[in-house]
C-alpha positions in Angstrom: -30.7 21.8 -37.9 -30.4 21.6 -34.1 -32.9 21.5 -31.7 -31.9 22.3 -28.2 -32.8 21.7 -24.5 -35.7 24.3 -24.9 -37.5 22.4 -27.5 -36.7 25.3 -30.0 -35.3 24.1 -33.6 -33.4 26.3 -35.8 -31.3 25.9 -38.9 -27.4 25.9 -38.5 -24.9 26.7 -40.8 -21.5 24.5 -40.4 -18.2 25.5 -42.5 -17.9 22.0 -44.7 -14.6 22.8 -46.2 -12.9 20.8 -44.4 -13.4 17.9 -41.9 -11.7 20.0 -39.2 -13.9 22.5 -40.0 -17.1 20.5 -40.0 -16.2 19.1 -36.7 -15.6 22.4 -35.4 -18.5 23.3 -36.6 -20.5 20.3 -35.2 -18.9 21.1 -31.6 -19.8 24.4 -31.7 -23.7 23.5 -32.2 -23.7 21.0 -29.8 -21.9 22.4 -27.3 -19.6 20.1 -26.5 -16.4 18.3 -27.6 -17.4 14.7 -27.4 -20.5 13.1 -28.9 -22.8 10.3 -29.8 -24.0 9.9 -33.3 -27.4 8.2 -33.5 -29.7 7.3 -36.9 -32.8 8.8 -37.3 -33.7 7.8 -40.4 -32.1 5.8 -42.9 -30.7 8.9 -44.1 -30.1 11.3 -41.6 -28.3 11.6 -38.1 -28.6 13.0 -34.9 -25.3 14.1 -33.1 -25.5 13.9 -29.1 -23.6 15.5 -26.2 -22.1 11.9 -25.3 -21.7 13.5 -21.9 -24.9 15.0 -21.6 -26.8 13.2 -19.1 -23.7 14.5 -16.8 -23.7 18.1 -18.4 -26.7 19.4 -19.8 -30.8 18.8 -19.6 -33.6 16.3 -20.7 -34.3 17.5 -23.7 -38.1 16.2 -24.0 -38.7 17.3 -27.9 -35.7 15.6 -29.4 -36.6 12.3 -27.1 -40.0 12.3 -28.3 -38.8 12.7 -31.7 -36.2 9.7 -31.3 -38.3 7.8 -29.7 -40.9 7.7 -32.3 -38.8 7.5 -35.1 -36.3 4.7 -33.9 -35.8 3.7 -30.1 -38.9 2.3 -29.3 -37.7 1.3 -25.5 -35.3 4.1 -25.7 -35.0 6.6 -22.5 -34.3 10.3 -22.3 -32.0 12.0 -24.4 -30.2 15.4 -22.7 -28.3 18.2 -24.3 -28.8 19.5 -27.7 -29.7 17.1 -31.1 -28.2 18.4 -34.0 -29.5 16.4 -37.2 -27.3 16.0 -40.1 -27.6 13.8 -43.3 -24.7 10.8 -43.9 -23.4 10.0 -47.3 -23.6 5.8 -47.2 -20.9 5.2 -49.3 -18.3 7.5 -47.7 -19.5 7.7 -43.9 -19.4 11.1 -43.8 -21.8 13.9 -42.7 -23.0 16.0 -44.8 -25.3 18.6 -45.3 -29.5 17.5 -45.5 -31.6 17.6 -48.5 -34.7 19.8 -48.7 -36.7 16.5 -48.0 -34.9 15.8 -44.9 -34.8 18.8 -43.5 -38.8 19.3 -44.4 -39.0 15.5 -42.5 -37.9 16.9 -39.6 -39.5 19.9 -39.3 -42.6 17.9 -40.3 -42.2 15.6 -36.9 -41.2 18.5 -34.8 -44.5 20.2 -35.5 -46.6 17.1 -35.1 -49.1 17.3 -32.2 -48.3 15.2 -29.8 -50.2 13.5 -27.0 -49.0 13.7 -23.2 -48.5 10.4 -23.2 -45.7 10.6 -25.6 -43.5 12.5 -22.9 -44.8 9.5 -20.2 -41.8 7.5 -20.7 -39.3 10.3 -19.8 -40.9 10.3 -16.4 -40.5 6.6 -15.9 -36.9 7.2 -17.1 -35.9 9.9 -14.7 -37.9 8.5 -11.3 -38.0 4.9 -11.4 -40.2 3.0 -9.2 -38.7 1.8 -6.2 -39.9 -1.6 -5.5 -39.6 -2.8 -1.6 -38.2 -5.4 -0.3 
């Protein structure tokens, strides 16, 4: 599942044949050809645009959803999130579980407060403090 700049979140299917092919895959959904990789859950991943603050948008749903998940003090995330589960004991992505993908679904669709979305605005115009 991906969930882009828009705020929209739709499945994705990636070719997991191979590791080349998952990768390509994995660039093709993000849109880019280097990343971050950062936990959601215990069990599942987000993969990042690692240049996106450079290259892409804020992308306010996927901050909000990090955010309240993990990164407490976290700031804004840009570009497209695209979740995928990770297998402990080999490192590697994989594919999520009904449960995880119903997880994520279930936090994208929570209400949320305009408060929640508060932090990216303190993150993108600081205060400027005189001298």
């Amino acid at each position: 599942m991906k969930v882009g700049i828009d705020g929209v979140l739709s499945s994705v299917e990636i070719d997991e044949t191979t590791a080349d092919a998952r990768m390509e895959g994995m660039h093709r959904a993000i849109g880019c050809h280097t990343y971050d990789v950062v936990g959601y859950t215990d069990t599942i991943d987000v993969w990042v645009d690692d240049e996106g603050l450079y290259r892409s948008s804020v992308n306010a749903e996927l901050s909000v959803m990090l955010r309240r998940e993990r990164f407490a003090g976290q700031g804004t995330w840009f570009g497209t999130g695209l979740f995928l589960g990770v297998d402990h004991s080999t490192g590697e992505s994989r594919s999520l579980t009904p449960g995880e993908y119903a997880r994520i679904v279930q936090d994208w669709t929570r209400k949320r407060e305009p408060s929640e979305y508060r932090f990216m605005v303190e993150f993108l115009l600081p205060t400027r403090t005189r001298r």
